[in-house]
KOLSE-712377 format. One record per residue (C-alpha): residue in three letters; x, y, z. Coordinates in steps of 0.2 Angstrom, whole numbers. Last residue first. Layout:
N
<r 'ALA',<X,Y,Z>> ...
***
This chain:
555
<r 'UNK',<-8,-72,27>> <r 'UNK',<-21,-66,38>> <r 'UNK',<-29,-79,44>> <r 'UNK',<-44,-86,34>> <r 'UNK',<-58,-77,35>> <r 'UNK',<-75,-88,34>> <r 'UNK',<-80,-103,25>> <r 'UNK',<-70,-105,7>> <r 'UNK',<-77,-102,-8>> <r 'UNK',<-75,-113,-22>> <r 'UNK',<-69,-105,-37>> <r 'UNK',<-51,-111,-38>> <r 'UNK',<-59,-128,-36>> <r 'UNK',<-68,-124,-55>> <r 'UNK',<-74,-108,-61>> <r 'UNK',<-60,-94,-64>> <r 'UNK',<-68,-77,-71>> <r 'UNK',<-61,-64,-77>> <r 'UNK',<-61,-69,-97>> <r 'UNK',<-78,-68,-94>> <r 'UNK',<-80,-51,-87>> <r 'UNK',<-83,-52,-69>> <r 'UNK',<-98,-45,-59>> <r 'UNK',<-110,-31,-65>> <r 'UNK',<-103,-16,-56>> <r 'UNK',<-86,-21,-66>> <r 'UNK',<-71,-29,-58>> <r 'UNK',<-56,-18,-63>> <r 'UNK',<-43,-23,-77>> <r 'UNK',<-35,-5,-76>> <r 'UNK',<-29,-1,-93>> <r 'UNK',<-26,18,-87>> <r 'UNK',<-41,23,-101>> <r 'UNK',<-51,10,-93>> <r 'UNK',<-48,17,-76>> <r 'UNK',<-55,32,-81>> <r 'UNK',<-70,26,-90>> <r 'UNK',<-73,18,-72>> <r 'UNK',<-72,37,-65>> <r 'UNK',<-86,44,-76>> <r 'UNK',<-98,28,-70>> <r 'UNK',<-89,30,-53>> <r 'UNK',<-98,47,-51>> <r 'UNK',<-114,39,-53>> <r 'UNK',<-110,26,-41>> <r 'UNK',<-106,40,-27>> <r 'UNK',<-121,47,-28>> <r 'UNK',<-128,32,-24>> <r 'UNK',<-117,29,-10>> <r 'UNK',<-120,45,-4>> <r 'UNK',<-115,43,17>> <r 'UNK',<-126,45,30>> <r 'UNK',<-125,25,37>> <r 'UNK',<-106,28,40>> <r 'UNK',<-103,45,47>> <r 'UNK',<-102,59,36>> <r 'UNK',<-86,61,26>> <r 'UNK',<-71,72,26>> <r 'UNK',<-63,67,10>> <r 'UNK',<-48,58,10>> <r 'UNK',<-45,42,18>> <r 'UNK',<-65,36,15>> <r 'UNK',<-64,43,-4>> <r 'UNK',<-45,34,-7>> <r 'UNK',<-58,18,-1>> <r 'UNK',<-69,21,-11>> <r 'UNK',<-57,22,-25>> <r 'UNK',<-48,9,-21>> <r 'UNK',<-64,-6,-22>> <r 'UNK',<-64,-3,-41>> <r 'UNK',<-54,-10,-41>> <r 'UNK',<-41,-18,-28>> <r 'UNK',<-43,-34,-34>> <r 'UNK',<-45,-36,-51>> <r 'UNK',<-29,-25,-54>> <r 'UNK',<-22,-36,-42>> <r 'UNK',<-28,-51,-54>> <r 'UNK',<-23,-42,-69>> <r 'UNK',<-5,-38,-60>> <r 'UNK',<-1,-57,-60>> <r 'UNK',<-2,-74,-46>> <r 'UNK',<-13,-63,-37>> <r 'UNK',<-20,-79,-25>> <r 'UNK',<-9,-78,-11>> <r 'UNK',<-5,-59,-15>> <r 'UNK',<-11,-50,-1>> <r 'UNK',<-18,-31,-4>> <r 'UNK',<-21,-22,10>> <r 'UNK',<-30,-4,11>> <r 'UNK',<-23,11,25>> <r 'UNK',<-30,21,35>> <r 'UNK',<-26,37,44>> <r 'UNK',<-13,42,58>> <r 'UNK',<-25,39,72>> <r 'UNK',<-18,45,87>> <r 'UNK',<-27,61,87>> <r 'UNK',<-43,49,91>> <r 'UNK',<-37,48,109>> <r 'UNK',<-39,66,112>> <r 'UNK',<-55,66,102>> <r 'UNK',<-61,51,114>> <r 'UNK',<-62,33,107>> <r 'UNK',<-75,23,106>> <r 'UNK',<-83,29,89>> <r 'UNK',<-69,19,81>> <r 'UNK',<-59,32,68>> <r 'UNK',<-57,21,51>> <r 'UNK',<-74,22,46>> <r 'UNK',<-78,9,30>> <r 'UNK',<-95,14,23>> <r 'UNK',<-87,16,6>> <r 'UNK',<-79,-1,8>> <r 'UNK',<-94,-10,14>> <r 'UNK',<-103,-1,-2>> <r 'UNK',<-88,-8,-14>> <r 'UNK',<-92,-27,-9>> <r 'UNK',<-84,-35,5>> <r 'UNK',<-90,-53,7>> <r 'UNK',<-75,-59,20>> <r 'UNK',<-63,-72,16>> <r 'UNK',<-59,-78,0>> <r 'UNK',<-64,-81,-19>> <r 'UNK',<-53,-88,-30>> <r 'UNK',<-60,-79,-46>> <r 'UNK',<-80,-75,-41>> <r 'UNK',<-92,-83,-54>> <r 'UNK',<-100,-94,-41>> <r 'UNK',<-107,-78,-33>> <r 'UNK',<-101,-73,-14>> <r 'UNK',<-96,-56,-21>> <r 'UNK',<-82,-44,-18>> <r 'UNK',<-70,-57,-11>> <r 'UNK',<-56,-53,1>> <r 'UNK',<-38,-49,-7>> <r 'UNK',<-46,-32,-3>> <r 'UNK',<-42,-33,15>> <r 'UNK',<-50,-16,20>> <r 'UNK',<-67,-18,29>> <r 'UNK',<-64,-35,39>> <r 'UNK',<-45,-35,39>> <r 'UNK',<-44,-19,48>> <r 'UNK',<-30,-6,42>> <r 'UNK',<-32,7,53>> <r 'UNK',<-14,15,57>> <r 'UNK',<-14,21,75>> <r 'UNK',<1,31,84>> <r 'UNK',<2,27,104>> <r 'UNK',<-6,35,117>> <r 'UNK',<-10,20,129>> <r 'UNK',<-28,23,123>> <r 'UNK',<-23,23,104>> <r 'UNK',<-13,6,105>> <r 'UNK',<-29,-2,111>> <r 'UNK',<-41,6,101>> <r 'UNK',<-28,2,86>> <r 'UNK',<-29,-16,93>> <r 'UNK',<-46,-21,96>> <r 'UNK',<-54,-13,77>> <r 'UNK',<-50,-27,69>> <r 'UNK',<-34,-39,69>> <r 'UNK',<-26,-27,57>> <r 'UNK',<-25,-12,66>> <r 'UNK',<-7,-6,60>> <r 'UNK',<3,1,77>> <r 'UNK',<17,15,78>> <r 'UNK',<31,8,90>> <r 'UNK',<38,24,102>> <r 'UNK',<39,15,118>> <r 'UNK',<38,-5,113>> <r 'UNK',<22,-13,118>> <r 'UNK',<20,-26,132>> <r 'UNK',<18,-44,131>> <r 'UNK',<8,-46,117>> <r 'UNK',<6,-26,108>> <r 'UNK',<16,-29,94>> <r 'UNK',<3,-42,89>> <r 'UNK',<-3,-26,83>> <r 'UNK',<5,-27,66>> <r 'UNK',<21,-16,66>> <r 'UNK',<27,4,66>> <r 'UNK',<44,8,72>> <r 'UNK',<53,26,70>> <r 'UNK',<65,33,61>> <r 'UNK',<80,47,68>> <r 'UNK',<93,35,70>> <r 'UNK',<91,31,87>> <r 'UNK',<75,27,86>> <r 'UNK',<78,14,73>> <r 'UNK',<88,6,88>> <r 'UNK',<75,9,99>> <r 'UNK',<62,1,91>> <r 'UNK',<71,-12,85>> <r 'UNK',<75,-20,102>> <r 'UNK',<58,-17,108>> <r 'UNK',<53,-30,94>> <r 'UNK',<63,-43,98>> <r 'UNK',<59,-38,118>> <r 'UNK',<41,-39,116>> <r 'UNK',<44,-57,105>> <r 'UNK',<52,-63,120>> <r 'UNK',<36,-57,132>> <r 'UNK',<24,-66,121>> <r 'UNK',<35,-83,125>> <r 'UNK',<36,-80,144>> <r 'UNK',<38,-72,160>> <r 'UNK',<54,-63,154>> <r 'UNK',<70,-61,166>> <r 'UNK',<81,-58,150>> <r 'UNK',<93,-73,155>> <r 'UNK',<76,-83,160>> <r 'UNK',<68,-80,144>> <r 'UNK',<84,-82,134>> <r 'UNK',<89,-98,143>> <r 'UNK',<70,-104,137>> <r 'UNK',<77,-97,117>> <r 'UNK',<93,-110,120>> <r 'UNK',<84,-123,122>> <r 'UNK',<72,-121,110>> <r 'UNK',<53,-131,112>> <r 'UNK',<46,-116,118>> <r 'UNK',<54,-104,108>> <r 'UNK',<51,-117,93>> <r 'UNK',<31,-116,97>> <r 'UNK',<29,-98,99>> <r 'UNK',<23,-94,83>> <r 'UNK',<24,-77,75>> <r 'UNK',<10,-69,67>> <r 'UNK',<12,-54,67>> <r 'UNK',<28,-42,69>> <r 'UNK',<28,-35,53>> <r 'UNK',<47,-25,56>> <r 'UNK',<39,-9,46>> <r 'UNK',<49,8,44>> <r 'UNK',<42,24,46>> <r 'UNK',<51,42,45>> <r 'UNK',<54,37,24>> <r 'UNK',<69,40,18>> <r 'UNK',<71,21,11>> <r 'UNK',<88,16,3>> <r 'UNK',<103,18,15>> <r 'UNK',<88,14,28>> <r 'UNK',<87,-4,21>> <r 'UNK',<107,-4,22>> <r 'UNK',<106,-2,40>> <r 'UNK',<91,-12,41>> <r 'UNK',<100,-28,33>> <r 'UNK',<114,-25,46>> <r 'UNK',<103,-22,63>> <r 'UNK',<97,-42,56>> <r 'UNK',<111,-50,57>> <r 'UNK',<118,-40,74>> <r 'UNK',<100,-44,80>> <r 'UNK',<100,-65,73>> <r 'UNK',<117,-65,82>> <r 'UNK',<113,-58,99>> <r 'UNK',<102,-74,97>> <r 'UNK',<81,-73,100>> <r 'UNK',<82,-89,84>> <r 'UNK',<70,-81,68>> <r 'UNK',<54,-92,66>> <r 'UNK',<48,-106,59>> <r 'UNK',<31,-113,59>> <r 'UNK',<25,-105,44>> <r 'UNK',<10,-95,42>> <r 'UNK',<-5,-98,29>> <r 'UNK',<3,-101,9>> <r 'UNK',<13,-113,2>> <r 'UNK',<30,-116,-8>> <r 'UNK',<40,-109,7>> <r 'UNK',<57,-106,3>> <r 'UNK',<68,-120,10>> <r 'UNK',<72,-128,26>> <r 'UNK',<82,-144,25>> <r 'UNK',<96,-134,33>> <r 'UNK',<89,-134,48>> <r 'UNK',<89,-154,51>> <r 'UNK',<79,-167,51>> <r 'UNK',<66,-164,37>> <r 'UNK',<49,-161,34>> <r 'UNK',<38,-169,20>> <r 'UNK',<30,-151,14>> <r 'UNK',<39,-153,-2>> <r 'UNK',<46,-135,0>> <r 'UNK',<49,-141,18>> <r 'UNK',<45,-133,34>> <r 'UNK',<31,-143,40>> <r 'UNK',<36,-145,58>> <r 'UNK',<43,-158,70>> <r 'UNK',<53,-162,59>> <r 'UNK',<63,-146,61>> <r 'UNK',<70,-153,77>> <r 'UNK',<74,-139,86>> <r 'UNK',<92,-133,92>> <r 'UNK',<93,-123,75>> <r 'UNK',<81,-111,83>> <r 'UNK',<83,-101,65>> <r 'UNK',<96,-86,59>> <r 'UNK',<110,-99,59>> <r 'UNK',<100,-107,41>> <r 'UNK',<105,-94,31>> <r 'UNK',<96,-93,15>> <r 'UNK',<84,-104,20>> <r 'UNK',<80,-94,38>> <r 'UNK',<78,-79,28>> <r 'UNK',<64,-86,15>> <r 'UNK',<57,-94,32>> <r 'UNK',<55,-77,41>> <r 'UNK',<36,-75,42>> <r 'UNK',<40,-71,62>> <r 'UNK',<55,-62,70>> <r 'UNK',<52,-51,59>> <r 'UNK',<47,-46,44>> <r 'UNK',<55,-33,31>> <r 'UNK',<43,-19,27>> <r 'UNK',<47,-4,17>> <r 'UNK',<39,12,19>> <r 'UNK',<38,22,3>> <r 'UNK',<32,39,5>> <r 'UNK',<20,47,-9>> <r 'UNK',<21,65,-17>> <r 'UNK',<21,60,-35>> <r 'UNK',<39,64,-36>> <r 'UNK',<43,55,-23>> <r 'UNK',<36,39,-28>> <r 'UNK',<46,39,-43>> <r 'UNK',<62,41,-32>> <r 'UNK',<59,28,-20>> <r 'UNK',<56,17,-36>> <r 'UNK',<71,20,-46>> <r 'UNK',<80,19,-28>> <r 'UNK',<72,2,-23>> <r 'UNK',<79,-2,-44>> <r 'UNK',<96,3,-41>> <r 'UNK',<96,-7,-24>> <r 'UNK',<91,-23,-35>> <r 'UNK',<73,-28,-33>> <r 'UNK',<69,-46,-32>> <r 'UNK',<62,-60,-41>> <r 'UNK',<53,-78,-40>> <r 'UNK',<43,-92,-43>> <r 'UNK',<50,-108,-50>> <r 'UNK',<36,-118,-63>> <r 'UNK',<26,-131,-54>> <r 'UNK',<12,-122,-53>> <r 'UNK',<1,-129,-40>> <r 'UNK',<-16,-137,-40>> <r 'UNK',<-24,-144,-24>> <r 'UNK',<-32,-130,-20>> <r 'UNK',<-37,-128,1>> <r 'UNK',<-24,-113,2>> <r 'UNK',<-30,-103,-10>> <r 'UNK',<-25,-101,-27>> <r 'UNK',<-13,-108,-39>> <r 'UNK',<3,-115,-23>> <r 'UNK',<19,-111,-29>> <r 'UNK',<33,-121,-34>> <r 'UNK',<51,-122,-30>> <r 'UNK',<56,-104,-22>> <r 'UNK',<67,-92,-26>> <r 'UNK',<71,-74,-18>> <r 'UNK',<78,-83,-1>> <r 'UNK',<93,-92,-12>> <r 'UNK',<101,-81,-20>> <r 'UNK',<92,-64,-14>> <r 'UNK',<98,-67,4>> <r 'UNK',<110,-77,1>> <r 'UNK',<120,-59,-6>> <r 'UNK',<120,-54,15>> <r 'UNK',<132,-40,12>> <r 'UNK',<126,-33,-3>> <r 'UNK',<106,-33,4>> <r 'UNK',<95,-36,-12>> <r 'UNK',<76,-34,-9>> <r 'UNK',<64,-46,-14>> <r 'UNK',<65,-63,1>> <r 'UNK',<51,-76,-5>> <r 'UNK',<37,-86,3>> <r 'UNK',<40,-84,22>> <r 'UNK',<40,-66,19>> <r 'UNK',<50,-51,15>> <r 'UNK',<45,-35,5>> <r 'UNK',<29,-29,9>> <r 'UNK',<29,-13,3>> <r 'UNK',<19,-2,10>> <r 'UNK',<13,14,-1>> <r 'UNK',<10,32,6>> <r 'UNK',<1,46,-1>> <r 'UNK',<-16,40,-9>> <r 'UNK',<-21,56,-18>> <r 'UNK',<-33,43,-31>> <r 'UNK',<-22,46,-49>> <r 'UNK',<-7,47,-37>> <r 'UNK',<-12,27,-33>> <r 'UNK',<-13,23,-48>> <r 'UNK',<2,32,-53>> <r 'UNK',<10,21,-39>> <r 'UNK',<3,5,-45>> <r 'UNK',<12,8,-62>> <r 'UNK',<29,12,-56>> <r 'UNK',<26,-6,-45>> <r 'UNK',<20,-15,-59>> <r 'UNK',<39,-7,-69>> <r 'UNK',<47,-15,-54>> <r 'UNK',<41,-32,-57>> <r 'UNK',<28,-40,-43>> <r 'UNK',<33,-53,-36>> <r 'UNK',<18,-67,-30>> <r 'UNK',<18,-71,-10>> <r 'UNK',<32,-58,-7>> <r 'UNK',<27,-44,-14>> <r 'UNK',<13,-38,-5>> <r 'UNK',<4,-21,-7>> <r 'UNK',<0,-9,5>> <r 'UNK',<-10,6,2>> <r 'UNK',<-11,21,12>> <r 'UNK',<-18,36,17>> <r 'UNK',<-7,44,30>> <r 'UNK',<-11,61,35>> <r 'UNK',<-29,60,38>> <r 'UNK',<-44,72,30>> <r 'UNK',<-37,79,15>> <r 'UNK',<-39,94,7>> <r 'UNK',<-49,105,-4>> <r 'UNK',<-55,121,-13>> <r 'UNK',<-63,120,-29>> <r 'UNK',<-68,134,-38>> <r 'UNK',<-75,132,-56>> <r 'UNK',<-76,136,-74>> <r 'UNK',<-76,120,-86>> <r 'UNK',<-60,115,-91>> <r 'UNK',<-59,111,-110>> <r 'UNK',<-47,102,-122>> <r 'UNK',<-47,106,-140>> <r 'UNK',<-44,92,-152>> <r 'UNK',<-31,95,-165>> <r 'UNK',<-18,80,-161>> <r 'UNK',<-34,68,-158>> <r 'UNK',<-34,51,-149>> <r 'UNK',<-22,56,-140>> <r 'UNK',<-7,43,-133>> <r 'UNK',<-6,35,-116>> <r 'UNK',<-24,38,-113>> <r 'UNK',<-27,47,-96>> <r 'UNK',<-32,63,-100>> <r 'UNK',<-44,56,-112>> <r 'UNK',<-56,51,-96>> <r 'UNK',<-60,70,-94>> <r 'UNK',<-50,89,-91>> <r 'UNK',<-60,89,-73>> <r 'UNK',<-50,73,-69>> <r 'UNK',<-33,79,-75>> <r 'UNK',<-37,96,-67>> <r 'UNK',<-41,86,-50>> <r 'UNK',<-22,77,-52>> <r 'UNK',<-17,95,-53>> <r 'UNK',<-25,99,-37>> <r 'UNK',<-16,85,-29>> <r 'UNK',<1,87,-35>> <r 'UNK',<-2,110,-30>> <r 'UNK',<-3,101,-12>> <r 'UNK',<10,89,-13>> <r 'UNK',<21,104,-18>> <r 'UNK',<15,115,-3>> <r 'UNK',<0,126,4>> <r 'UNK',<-5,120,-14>> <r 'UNK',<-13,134,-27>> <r 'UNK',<-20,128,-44>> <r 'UNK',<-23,141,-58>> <r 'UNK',<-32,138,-73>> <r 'UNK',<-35,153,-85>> <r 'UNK',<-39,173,-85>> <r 'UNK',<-60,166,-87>> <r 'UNK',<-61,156,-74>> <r 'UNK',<-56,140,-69>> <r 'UNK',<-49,142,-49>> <r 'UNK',<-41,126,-41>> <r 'UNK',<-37,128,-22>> <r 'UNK',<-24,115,-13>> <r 'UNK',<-21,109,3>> <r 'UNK',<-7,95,7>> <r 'UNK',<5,105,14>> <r 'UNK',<-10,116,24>> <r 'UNK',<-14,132,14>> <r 'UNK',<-12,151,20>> <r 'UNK',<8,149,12>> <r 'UNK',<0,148,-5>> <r 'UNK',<12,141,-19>> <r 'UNK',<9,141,-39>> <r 'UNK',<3,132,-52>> <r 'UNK',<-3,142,-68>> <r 'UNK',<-12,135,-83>> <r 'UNK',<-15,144,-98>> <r 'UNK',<-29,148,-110>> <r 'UNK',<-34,167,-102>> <r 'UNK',<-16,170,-102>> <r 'UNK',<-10,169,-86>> <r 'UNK',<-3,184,-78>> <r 'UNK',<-4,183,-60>> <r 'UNK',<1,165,-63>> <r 'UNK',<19,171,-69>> <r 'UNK',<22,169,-88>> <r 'UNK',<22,153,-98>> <r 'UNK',<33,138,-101>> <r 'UNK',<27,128,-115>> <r 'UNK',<10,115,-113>> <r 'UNK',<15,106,-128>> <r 'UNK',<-4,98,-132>> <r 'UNK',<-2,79,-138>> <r 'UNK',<-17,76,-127>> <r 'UNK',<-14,62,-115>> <r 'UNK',<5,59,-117>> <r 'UNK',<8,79,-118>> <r 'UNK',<-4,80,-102>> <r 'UNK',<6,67,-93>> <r 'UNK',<24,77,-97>> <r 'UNK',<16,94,-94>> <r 'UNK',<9,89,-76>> <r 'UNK',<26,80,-70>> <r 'UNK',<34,94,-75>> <r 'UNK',<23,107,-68>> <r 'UNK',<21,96,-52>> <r 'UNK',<42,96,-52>> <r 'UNK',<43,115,-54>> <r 'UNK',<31,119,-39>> <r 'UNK',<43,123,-27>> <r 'UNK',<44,145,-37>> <r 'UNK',<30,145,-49>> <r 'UNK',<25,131,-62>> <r 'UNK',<19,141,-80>> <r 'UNK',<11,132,-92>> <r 'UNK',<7,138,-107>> <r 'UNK',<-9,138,-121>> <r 'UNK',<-4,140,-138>> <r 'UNK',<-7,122,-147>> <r 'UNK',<-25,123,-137>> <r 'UNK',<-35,123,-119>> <r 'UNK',<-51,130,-118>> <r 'UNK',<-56,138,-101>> <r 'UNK',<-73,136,-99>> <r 'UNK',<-89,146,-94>> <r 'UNK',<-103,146,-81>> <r 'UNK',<-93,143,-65>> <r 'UNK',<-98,129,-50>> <r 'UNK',<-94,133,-35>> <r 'UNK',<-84,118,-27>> <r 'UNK',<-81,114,-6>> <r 'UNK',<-71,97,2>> <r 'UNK',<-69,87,-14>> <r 'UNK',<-75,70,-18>> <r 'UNK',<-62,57,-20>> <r 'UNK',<-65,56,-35>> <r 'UNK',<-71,69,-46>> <r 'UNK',<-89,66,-58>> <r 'UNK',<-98,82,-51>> <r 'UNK',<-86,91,-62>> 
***
């Protein structure tokens, strides 16, 4: 019980248990009935127990499980009584009654989370308690990028019960880049044809001189975005989808060369899968390398109408009120060397370059507006003057959301120097292609996504927080699993739980609870680092081992 992660808000501690058998039921009240299925179907998986429809809550048996919803809760709120009439687990809505079944999983022990049971007659026990609980921010998120290495739809299903298992609620998809194009657009089929393949790919960071010399590729059909945007919803977790712009666009600008400034000498500029250059745009190609390309989409009226069309059929798909444009990162250099992007300037009557990418930008916000979603970008959104309703992600540190925030716009914190967990966790030898900042699992846990500077008025603003995971050097899901844990679940404890401030916080206490969590993650097959360093079939010694000297930029 004292093993749960994230920790919960209150628990009283009982002096019984509730012992579940063959003959226990479970009974899913009135807008709880997809908890209860998805409750029965990963307990059956687990524990080989039926779990058949039972009577009301009010009259559980004393070896049943009710679920069941509480008006005097908030959405995501839920209450979880053990006692001696049975398991009941209140939400003030579904998510709620999700989460508190989550903590039942976790209180029922690491062998509810096997993918078969170890023992058909075993009987499973809930220790008597009261927990009542609920989450600190509204967005708790993880990001995940697709676009460096894919990631198969059935690693996606399995990222999301991971992130279920931790009541992380919303999941980035980074889905365009310079480095591959993975959603399929039906009227723009070049998109995925040319833009989802690329030559090579760079093994490891950018200063490694070996590449796999295999194609790298993949994309997710509609039907497979709808597989996934469903799945998510059933575990309570909104999908936002991101498709870049006008920056990390090279994919794009190979699949239809018009989309770049193709009144500047590409030469000029490595844009090549060989990295030779070329004289015209339609030498472009997927990128085969990692940092940020030089080319960028073209300030046309055609690039807009272009682009309006893949986010039609991008909302066709994605609910969600979000939706990311990136934003980041987007060199100026071809605007200023374009003819036709200077005329833009001067049509527009911009001051300059940062001003252009304002108005790219501006442009999407209100057009999403106007269908009911709204903008969120990287805070390079703020050069040149921020678009009215555009939600920023803090990545650049703390400077931007702080920023955004005082001119009252919506904050997501996602700051590269506490919460890029493509960033090494050790500065040992032994680390596999180690990167950027030292940022071990007690930086996590100290993470604060609410900057001290900021008043409580101004504090409202902050959505939550959100983890990043970059894919430069995940070439497969052991090396995301590598990754993101066990660094996650500090992480779904900072986004969750209301914690002291930074320097007050358990982190010892927290380490014993992660010894019952990491059994966890074994039973889930999660390939996380282990307290010790890496296992040795984890370890990558050679150039793909040498560290490199501070952060590199971002992607």
């Amino acid at each position: 019980m004292t093993s749960l992660i994230p920790v919960p808000r209150r628990v009283v501690a009982g002096s019984g248990e509730v012992r579940l058998t063959g003959r226990s039921r479970l009974h899913a009240g009135t807008g709880t009935e997809g908890v209860g299925r998805w409750l029965r179907a990963v307990l059956w998986q687990a524990t080989g127990l039926p779990l058949h429809e039972g009577r009301e809550p009010d009259d559980t048996d004393a070896d049943g499980i009710g679920l069941r919803l509480d008006p005097g809760l908030g959405c995501e709120e839920y209450r979880l009584v053990s006692d001696g009439t049975g398991v009941l687990v209140e939400g003030g809505g579904a998510a709620g009654v999700f989460h508190g079944a989550q903590t039942l999983r976790q209180l029922l022990g690491p062998d509810a989370y096997r993918k078969a049971p170890l023992d058909r007659n075993r009987v499973w026990t809930v220790p008597h308690v009261t927990i009542e609980d609920g989450p600190r921010f509204r967005w708790r998120g993880l990001m995940l990028d697709v676009a460096r290495h894919f990631m198969p739809k059935d690693g996606v299903l399995r990222y999301l019960d991971l992130m279920a298992a931790h009541k992380l609620n919303v999941f980035h998809l980074h889905l365009t880049d310079d480095q591959g194009w993975r959603i399929e657009i039906e009227r723009y089929p070049r998109l995925t044809e040319v833009g989802s393949w690329r030559a090579r790919t760079k093994f490891g960071h950018r200063a490694s001189p070996l590449w796999d010399e295999k194609p790298h590729g993949g994309y997710y059909t509609r039907d497979d975005i709808r597989e996934i945007v469903a799945y998510a919803a059933e575990r309570h977790i909104t999908v936002v989808p991101e498709i870049d712009v006008p920056g990390h666009s090279q994919a794009a600008i190979a699949a239809y060369p018009e989309l770049g400034n193709t009144d500047v000498d590409t030469a000029s500029g490595d844009n090549s899968a060989s990295g030779d250059g070329g004289s015209t745009r339609t030498a472009l190609s997927v990128w085969d390398s990692w940092g940020i390309s030089p080319h960028v989409l073209a300030p046309t009226d055609h690039t807009l109408r272009f682009y309006e069309g893949v986010f039609e059929e991008v909302l066709e798909l994605f609910p969600s009120e979000f939706i990311h444009v990136g934003g980041d990162e987007c060199p100026k250099d071809e605007w200023r060397r374009s003819p036709a992007a200077q005329a833009r300037i001067r049509e527009l009557g911009l001051a300059d370059e940062d001003q252009l990418q304002s108005w790219f930008i501006r442009h999407f916000d209100t057009w999403l507006s106007a269908r009911g979603r709204r903008l969120v970008g990287w805070d390079e959104i703020l050069e040149g003057g921020l678009a009215d309703g555009a939600t920023v992600s803090s990545w650049r540190g703390y400077a931007g959301g702080i920023a955004a925030a005082r001119a009252g716009h919506d904050v997501v914190m996602c700051p590269e120097q506490q919460v890029y967990l493509d960033h090494r966790q050790d500065d040992g030898a032994d680390e596999p292609v180690p990167i950027g900042f030292v940022r071990t699992l007690e930086d996590v846990y100290r993470f604060e996504p609410v900057p001290s500077e900021l008043t409580p008025e101004e504090a409202d603003h902050v959505l939550g927080t959100q983890a990043n995971l970059w894919t430069e050097v995940m070439e497969d899901h052991t090396r995301v699993d590598y990754q993101a844990f066990p660094r996650l679940a500090a992480f779904a404890e900072v986004a969750w739980s209301g914690l002291p401030a930074p320097e007050e916080r358990d982190f010892a206490g927290f380490e014993r609870r992660m010894r019952a969590h990491y059994e966890r993650l074994d039973a889930l097959g999660v390939g996380y680092r282990p307290p010790g360093g890496p296992r040795p079939w984890q370890r990558r010694p050679g150039v793909l081992g040498r560290p490199i000297d501070g952060p590199p930029p971002k992607r």
